[in-house]
N, C-alpha and C positions, 0 to 999 in steps of 0.2 A: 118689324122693321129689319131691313136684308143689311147688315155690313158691306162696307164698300170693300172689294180685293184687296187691297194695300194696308185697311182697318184687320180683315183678318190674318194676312200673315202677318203683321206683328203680334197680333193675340196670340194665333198659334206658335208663335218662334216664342213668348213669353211660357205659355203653358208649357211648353217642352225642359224649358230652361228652368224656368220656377218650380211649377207646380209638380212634373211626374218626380223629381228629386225627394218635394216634399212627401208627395203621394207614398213614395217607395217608404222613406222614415216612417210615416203613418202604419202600414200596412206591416213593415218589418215588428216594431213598436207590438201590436196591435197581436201578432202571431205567437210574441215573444213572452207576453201576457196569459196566452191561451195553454201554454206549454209543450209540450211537445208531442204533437200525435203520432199515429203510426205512419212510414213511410209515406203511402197510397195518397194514405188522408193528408198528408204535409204537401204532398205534390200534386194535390188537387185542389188545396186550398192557394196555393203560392200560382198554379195556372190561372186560376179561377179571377186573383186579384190583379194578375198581369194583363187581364183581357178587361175584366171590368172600367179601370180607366177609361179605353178609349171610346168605348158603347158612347156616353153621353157627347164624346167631344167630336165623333167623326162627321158632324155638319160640316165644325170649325174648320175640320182638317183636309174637305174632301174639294180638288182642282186649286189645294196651295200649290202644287206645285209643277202646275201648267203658267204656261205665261199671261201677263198680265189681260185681261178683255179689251176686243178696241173701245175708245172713247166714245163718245156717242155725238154724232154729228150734232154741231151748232148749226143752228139756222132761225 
């Protein structure tokens, strides 16, 4: 089932707003737990989880920010 345009950008303006915030606590939490590795590996693990977010969400994300589609003629 396809989302309506106007359905996904508020999802997307939600996930932005809510979730990457939480996501970051998560991931920070999560590194801070593991301890501290060496440089390379801290800046591979912290790219690693910057990119991971958006893999799953860029359906959500991909022609938010083209304008809206025409309507679809009534007849």
């Amino acid at each position: 089932m396809a989302l309506a345009w106007k359905t996904r950008r508020r999802l997307a303006l939600a996930v932005l707003v809510v979730g990457v915030p939480a996501y970051v606590v998560l991931a920070v939490t999560l590194l801070d737990r593991l301890g501290r590795p060496p440089f390379l590996a801290e800046l591979a693990l912290h790219a690693g989880l910057g990119v991971l977010w958006a893999l799953p969400l860029r359906v959500l994300f991909r022609g938010i920010a083209r304008p809206p589609p025409p309507a679809p003629p009534r007849g």
